[in-house]
N, CA, C and O atoms as a GROMACS GRO file, in nm:
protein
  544
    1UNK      N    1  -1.571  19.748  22.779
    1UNK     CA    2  -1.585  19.661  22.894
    1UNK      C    3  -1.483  19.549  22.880
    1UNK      O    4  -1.454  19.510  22.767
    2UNK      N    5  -1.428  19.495  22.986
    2UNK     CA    6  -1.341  19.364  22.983
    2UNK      C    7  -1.363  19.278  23.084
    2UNK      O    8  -1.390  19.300  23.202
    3UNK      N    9  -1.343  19.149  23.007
    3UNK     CA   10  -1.383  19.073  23.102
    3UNK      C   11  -1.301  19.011  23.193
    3UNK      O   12  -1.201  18.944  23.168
    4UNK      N   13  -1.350  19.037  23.301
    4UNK     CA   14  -1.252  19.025  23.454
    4UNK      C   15  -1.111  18.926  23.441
    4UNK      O   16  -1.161  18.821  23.400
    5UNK      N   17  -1.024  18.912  23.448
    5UNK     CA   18  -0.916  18.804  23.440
    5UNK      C   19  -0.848  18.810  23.314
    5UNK      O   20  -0.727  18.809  23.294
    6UNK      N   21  -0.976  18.820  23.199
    6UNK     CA   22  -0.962  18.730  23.075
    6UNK      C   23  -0.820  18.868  23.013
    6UNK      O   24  -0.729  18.860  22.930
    7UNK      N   25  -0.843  18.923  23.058
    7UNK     CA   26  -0.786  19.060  22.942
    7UNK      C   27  -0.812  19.092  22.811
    7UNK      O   28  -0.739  19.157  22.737
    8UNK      N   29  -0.968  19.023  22.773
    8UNK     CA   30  -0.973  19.044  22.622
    8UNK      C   31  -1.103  19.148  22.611
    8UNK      O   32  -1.201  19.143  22.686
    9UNK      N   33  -1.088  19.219  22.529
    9UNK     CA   34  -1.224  19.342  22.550
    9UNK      C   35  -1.310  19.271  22.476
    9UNK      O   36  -1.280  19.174  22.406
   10UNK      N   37  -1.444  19.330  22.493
   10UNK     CA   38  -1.551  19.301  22.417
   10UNK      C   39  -1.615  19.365  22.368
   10UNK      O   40  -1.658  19.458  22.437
   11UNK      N   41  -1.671  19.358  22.193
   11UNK     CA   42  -1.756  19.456  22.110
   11UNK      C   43  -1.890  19.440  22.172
   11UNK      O   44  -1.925  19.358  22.256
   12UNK      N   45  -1.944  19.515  22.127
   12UNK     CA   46  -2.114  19.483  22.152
   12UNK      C   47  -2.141  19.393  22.073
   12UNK      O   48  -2.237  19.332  22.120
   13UNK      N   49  -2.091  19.327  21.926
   13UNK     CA   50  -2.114  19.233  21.878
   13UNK      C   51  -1.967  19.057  21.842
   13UNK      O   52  -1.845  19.045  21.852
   14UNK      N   53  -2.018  19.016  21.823
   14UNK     CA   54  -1.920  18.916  21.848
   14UNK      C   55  -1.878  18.922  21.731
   14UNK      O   56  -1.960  18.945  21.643
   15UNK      N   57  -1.693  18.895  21.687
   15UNK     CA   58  -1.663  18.901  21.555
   15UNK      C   59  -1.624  18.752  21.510
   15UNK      O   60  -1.510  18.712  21.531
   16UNK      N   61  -1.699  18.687  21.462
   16UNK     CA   62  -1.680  18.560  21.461
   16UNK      C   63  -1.601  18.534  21.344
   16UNK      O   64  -1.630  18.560  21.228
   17UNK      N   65  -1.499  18.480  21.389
   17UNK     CA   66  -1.361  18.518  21.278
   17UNK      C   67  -1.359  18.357  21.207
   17UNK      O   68  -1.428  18.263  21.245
   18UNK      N   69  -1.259  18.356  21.094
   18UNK     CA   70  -1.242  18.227  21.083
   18UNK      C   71  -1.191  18.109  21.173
   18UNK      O   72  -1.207  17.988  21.158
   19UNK      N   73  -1.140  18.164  21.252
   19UNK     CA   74  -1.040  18.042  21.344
   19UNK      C   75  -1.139  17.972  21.451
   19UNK      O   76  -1.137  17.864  21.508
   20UNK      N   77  -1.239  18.099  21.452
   20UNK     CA   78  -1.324  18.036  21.637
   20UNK      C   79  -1.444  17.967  21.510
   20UNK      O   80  -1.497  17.868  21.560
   21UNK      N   81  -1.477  17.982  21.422
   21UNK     CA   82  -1.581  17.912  21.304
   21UNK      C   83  -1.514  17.761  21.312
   21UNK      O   84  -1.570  17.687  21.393
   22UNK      N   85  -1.407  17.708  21.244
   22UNK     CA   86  -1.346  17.632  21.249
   22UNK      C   87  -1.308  17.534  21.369
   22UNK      O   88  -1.317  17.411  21.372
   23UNK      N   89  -1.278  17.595  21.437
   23UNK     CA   90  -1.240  17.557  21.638
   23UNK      C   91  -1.340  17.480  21.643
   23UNK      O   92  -1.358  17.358  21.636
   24UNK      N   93  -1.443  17.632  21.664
   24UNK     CA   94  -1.552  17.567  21.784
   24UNK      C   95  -1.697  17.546  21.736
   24UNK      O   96  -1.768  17.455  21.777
   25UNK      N   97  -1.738  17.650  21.637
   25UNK     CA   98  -1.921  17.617  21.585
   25UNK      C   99  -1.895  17.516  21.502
   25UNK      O  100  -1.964  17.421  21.539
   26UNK      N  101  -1.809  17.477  21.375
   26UNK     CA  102  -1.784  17.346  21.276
   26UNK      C  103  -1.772  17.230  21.333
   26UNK      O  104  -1.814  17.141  21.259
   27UNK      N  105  -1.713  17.170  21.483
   27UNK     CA  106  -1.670  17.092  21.486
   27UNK      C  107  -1.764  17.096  21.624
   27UNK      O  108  -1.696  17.046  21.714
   28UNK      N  109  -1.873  17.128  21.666
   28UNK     CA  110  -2.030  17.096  21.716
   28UNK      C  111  -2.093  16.961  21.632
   28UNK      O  112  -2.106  16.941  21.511
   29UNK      N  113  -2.121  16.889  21.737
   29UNK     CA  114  -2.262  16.777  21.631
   29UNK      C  115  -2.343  16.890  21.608
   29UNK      O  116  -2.355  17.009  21.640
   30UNK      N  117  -2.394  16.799  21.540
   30UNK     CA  118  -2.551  16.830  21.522
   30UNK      C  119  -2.636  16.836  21.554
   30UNK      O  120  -2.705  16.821  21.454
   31UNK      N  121  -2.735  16.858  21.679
   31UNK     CA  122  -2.808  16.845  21.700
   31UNK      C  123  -2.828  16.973  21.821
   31UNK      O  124  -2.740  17.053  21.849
   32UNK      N  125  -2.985  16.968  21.891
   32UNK     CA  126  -3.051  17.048  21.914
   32UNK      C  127  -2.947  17.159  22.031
   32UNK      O  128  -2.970  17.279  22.016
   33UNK      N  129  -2.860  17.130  22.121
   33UNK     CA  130  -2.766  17.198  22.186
   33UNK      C  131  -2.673  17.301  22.102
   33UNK      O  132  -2.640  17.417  22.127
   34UNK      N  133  -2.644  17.207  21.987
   34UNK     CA  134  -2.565  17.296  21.894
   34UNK      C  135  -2.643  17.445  21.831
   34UNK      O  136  -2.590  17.556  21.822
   35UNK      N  137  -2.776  17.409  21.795
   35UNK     CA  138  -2.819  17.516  21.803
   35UNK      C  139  -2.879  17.593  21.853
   35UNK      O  140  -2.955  17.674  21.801
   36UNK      N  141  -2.851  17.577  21.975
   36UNK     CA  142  -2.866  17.691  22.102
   36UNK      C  143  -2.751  17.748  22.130
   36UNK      O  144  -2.738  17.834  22.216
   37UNK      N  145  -2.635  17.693  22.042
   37UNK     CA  146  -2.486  17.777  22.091
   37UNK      C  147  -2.522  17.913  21.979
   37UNK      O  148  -2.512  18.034  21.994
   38UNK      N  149  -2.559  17.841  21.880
   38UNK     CA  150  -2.529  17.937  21.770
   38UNK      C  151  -2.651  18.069  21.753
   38UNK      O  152  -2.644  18.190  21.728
   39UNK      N  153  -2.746  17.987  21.779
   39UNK     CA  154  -2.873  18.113  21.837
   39UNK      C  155  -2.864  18.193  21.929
   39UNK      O  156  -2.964  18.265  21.935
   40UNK      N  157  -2.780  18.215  22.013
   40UNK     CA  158  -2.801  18.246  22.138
   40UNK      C  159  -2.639  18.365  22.099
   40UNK      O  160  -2.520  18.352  22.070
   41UNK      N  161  -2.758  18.494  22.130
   41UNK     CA  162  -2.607  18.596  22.127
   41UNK      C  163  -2.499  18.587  22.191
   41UNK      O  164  -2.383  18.601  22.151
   42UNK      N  165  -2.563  18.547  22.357
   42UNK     CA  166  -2.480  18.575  22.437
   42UNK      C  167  -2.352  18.458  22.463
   42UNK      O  168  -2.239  18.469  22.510
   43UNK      N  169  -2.430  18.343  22.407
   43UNK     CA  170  -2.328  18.206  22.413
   43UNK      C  171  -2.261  18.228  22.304
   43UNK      O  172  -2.156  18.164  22.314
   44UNK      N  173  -2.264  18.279  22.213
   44UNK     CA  174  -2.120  18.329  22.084
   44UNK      C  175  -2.063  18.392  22.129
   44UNK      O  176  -1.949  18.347  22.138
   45UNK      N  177  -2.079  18.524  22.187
   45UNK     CA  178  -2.001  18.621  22.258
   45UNK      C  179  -1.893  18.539  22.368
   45UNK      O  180  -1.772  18.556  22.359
   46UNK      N  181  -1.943  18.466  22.454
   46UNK     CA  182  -1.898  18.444  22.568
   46UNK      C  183  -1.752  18.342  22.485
   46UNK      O  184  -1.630  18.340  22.501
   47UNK      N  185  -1.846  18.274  22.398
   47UNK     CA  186  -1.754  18.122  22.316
   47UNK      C  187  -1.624  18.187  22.257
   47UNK      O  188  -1.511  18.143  22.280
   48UNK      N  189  -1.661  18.339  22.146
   48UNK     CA  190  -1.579  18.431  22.134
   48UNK      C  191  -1.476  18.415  22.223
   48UNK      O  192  -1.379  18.340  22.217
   49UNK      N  193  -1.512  18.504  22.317
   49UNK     CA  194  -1.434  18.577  22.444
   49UNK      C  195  -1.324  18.396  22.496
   49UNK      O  196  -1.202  18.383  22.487
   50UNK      N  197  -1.376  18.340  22.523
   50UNK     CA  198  -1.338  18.218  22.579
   50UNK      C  199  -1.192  18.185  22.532
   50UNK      O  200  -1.084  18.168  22.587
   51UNK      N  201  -1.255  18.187  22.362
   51UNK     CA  202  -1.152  18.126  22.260
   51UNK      C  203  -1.066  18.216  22.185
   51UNK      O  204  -0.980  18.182  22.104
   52UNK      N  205  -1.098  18.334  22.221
   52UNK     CA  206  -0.972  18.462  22.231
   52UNK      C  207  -0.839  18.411  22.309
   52UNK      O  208  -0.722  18.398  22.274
   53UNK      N  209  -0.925  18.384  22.456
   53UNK     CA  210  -0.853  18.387  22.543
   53UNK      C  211  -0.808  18.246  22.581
   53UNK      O  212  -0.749  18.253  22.689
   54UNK      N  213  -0.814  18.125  22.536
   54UNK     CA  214  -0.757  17.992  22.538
   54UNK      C  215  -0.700  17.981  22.428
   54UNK      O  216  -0.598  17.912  22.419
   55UNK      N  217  -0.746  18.037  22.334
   55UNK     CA  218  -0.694  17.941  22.183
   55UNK      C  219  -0.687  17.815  22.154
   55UNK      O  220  -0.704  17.733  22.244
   56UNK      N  221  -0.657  17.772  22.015
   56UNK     CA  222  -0.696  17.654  21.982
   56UNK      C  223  -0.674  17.587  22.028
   56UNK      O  224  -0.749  17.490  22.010
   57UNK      N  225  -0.528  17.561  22.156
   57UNK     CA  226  -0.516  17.462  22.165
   57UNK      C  227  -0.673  17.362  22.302
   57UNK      O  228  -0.718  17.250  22.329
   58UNK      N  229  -0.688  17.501  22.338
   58UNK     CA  230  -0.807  17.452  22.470
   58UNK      C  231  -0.987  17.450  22.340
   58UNK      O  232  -1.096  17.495  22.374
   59UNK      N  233  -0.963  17.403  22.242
   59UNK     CA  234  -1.055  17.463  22.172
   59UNK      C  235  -1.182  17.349  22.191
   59UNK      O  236  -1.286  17.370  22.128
   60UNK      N  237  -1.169  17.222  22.284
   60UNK     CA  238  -1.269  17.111  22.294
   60UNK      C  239  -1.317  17.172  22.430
   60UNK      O  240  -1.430  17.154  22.474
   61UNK      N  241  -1.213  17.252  22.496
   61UNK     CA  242  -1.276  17.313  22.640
   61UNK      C  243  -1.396  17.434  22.618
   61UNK      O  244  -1.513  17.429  22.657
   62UNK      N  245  -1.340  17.520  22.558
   62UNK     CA  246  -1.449  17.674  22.513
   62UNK      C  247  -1.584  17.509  22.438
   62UNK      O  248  -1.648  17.456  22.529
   63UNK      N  249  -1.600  17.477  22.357
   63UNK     CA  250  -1.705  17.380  22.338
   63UNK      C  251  -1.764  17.287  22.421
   63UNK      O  252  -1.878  17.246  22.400
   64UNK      N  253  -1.681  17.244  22.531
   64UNK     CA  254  -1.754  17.196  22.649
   64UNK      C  255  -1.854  17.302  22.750
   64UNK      O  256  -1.968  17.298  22.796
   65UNK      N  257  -1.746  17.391  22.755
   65UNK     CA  258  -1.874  17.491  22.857
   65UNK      C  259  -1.957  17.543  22.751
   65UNK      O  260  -2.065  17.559  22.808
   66UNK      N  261  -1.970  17.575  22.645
   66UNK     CA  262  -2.100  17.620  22.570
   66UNK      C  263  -2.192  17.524  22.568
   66UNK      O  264  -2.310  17.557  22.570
   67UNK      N  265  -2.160  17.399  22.563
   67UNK     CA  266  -2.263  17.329  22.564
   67UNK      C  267  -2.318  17.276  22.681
   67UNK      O  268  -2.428  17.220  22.673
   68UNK      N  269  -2.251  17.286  22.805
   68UNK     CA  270  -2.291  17.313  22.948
   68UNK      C  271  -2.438  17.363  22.947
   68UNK      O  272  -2.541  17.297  22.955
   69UNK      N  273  -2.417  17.521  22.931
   69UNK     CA  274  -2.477  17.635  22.989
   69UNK      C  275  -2.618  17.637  22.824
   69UNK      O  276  -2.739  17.633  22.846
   70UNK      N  277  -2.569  17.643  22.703
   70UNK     CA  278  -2.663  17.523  22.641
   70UNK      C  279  -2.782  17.472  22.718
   70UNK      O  280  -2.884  17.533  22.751
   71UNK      N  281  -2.746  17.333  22.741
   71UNK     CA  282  -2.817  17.249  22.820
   71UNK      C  283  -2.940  17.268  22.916
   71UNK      O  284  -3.059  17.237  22.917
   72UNK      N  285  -2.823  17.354  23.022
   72UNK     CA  286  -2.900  17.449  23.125
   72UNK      C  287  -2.992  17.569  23.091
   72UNK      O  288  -3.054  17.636  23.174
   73UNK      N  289  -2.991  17.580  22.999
   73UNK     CA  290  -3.119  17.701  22.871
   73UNK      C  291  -3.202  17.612  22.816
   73UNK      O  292  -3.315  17.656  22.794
   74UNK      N  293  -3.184  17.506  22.787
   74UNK     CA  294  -3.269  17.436  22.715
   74UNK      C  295  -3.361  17.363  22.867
   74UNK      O  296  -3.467  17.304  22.845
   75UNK      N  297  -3.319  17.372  22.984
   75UNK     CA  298  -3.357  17.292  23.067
   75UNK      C  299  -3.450  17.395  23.124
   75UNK      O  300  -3.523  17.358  23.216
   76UNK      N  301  -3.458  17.502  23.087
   76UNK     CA  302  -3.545  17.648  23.150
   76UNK      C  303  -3.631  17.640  23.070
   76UNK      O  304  -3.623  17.597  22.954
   77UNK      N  305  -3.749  17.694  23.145
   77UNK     CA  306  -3.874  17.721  23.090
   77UNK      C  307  -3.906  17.858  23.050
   77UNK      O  308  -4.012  17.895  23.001
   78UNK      N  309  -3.782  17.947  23.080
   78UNK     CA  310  -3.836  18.095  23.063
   78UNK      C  311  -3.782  18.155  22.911
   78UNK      O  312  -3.660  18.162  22.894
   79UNK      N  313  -3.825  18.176  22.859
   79UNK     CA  314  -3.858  18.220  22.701
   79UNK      C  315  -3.717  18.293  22.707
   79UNK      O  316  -3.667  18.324  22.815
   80UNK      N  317  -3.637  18.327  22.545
   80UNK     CA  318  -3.522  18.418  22.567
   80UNK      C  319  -3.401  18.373  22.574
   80UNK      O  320  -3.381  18.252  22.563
   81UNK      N  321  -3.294  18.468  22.596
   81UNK     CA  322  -3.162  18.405  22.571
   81UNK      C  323  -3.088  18.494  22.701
   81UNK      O  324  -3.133  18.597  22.750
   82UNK      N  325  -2.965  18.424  22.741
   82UNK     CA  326  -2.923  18.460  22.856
   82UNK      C  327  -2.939  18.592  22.900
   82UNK      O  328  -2.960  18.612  23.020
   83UNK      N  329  -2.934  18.674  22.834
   83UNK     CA  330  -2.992  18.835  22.866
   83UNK      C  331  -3.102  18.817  22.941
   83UNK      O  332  -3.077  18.878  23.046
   84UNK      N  333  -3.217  18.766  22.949
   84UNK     CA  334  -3.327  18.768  23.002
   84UNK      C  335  -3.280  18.680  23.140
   84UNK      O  336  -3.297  18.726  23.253
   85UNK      N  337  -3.215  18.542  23.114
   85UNK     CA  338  -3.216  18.458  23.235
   85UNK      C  339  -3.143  18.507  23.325
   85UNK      O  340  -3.184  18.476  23.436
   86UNK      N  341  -3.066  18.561  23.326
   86UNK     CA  342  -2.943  18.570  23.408
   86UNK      C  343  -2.981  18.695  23.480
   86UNK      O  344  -2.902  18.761  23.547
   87UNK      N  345  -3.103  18.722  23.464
   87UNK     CA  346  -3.164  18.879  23.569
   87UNK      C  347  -3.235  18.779  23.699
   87UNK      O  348  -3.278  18.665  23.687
   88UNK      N  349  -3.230  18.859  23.815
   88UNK     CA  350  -3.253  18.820  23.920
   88UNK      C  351  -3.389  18.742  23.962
   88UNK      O  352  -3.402  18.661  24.054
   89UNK      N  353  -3.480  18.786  23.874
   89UNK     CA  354  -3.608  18.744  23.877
   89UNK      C  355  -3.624  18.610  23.843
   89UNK      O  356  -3.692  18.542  23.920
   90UNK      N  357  -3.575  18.556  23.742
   90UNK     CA  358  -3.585  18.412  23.753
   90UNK      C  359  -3.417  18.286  23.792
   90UNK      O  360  -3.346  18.209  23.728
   91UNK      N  361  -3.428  18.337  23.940
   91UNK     CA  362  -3.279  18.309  23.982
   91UNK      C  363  -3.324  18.123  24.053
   91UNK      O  364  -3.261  18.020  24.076
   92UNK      N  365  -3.500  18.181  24.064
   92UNK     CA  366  -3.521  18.013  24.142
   92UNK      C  367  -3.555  17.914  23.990
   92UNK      O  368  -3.538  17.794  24.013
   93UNK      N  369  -3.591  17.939  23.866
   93UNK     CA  370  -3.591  17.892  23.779
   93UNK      C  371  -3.459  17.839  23.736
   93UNK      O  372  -3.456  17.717  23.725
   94UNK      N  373  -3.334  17.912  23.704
   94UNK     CA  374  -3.203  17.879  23.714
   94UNK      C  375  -3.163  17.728  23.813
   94UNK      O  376  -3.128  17.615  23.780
   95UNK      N  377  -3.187  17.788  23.936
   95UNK     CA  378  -3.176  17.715  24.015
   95UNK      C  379  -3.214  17.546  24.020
   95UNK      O  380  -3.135  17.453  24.038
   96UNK      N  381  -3.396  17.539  23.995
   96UNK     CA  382  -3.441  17.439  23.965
   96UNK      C  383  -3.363  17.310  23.854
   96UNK      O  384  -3.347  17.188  23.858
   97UNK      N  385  -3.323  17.449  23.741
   97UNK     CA  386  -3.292  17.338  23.592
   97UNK      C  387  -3.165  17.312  23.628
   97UNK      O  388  -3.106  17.238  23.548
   98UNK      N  389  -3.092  17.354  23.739
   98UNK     CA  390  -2.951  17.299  23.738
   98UNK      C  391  -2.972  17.242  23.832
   98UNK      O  392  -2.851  17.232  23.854
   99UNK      N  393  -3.021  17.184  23.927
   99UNK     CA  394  -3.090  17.087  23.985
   99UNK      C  395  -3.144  16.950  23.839
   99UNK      O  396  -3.058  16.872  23.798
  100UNK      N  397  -3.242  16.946  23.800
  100UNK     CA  398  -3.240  16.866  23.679
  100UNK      C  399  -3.141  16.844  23.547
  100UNK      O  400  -3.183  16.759  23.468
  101UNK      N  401  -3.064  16.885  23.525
  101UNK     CA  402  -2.896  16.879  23.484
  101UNK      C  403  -2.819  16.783  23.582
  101UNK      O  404  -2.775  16.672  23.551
  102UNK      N  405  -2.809  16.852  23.720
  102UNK     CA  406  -2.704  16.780  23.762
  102UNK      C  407  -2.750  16.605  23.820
  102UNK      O  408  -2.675  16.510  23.843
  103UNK      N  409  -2.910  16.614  23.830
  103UNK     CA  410  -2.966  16.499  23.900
  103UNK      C  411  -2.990  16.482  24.004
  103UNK      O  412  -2.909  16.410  24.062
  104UNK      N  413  -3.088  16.524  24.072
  104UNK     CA  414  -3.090  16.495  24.200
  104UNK      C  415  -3.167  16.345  24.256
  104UNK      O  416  -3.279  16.301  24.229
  105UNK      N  417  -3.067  16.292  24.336
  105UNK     CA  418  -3.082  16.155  24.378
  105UNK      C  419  -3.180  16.142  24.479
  105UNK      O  420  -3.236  16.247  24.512
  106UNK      N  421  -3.233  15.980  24.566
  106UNK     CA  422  -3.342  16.016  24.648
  106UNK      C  423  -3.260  15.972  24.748
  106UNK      O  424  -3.301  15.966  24.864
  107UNK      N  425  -3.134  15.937  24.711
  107UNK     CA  426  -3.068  15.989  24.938
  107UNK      C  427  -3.065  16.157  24.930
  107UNK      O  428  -3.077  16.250  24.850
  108UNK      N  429  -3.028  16.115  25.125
  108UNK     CA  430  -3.022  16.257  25.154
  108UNK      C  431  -2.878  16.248  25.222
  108UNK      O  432  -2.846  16.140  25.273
  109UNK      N  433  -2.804  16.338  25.225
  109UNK     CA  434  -2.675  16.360  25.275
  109UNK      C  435  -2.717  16.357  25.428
  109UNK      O  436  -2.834  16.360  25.468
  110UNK      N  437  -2.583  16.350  25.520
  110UNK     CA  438  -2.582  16.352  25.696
  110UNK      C  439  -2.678  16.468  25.752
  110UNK      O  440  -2.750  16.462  25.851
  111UNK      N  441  -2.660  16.564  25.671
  111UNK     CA  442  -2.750  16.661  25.707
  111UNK      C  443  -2.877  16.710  25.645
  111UNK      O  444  -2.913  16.828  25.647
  112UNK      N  445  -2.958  16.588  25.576
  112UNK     CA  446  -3.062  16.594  25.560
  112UNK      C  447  -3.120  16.676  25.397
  112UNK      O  448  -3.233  16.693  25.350
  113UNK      N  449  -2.974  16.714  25.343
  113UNK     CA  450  -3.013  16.787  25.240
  113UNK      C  451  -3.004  16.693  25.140
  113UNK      O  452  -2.972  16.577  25.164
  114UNK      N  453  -3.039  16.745  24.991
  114UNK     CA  454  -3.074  16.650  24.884
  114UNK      C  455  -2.931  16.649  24.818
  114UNK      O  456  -2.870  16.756  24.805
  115UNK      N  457  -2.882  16.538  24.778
  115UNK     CA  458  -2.759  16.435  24.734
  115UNK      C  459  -2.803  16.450  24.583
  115UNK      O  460  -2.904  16.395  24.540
  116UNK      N  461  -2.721  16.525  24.507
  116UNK     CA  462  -2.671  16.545  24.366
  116UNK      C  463  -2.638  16.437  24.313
  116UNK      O  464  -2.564  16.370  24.385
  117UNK      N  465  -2.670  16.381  24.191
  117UNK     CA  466  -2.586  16.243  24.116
  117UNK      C  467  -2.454  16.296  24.030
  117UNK      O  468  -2.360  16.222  23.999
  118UNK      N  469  -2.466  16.459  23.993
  118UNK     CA  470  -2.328  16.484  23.919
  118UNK      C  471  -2.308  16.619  24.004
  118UNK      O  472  -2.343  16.725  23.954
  119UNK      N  473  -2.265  16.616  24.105
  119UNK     CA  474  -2.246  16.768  24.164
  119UNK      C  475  -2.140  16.819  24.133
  119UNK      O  476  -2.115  16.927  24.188
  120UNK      N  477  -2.046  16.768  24.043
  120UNK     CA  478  -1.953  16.838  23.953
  120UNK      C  479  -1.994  16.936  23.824
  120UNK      O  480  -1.917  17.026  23.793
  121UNK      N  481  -2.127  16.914  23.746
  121UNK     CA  482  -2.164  16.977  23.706
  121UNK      C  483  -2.249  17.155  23.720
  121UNK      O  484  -2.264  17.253  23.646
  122UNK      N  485  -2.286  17.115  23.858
  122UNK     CA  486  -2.343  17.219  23.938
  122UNK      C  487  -2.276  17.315  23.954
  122UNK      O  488  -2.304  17.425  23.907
  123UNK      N  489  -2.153  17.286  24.040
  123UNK     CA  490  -2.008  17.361  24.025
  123UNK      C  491  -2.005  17.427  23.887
  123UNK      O  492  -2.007  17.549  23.875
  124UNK      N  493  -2.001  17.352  23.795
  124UNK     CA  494  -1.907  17.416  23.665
  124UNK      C  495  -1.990  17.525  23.642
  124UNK      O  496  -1.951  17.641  23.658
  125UNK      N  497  -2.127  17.488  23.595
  125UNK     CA  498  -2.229  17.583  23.561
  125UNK      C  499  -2.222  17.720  23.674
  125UNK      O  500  -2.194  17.835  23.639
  126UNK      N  501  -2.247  17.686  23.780
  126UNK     CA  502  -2.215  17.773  23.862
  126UNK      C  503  -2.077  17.898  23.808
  126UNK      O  504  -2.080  18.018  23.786
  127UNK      N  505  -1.988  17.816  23.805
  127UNK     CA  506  -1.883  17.954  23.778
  127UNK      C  507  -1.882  17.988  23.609
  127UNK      O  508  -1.823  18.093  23.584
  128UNK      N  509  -1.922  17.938  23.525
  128UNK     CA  510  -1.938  17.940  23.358
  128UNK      C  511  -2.077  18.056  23.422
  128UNK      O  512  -2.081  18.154  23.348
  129UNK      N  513  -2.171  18.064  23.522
  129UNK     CA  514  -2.245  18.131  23.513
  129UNK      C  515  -2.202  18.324  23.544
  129UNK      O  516  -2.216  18.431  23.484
  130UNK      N  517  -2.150  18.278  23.664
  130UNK     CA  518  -2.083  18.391  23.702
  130UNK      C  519  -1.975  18.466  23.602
  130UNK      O  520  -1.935  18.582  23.605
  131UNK      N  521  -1.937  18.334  23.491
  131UNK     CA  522  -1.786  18.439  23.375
  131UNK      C  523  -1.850  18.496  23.298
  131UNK      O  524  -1.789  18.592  23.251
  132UNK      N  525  -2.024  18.473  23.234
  132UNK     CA  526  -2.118  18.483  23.120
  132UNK      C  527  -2.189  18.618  23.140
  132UNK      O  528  -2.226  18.704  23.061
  133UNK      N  529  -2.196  18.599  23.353
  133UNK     CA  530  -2.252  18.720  23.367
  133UNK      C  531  -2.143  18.898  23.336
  133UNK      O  532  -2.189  19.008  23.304
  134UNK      N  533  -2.041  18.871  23.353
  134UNK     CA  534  -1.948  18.963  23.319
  134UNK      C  535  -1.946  18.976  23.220
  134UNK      O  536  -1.951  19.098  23.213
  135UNK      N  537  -1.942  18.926  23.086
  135UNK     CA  538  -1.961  18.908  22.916
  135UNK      C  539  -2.095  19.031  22.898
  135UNK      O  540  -2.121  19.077  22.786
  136UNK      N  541  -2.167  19.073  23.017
  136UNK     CA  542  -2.310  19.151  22.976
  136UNK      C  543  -2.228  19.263  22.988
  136UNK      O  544  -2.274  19.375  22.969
   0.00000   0.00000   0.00000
């Protein structure tokens, strides 16, 4: 399988080499996000794939979106690791926690809908969601 754009194939398992160890899991804080990068099959794979395909020099970027989509797992209530979330069934759960990620404010926009405090984040997750889903 390959992932769309990226041109880099993917094993069924991630080969976590010295360079992406060094890059990107070593130079993680510490704390509870970090180890949801490293628990989580599918966020190594993807971090893999990422940092195949950026290299070191983008190597604070592949660690920004892991800890994105991170976040947004830790902000879900549904048991499991992206394999499970990213199936259609809990698409309004998704939905909700990136809603509480991005913040939702108590104005309402001209047209009555609810006004985001970081709707730049929404975006990102949004397409980090759609590159993660191709990684399956």
């Amino acid at each position: 399988m390959l992932l769309y754009g990226a041109g880099v194939s993917i094993t069924s398992s991630p080969s976590t080499n010295a360079s992406y160890m060094s890059a990107i899991v070593n130079l993680l804080p510490s704390d509870t996000v970090s180890e949801q990068i490293t628990n989580d099959f599918l966020l190594t794979k993807y971090g893999q794939v990422l940092f195949d395909k950026l290299g070191v020099e983008r190597a604070a970027d592949v660690r920004c979106r892991l800890r994105y989509l991170a976040r947004l797992k830790m902000q879900l209530s549904v048991p499991g690791g992206y394999e499970i979330i990213l199936k259609g069934q809990h698409f309004d759960a998704v939905l909700s926690a990136t809603k509480e990620l991005c913040g939702v404010s108590s104005e309402k926009t001209l047209n009555g809908c609810q006004k985001l405090e970081k709707p730049h984040v929404a975006l990102k997750v949004g397409q980090f969601l759609k590159k993660i889903t191709q990684v399956l």
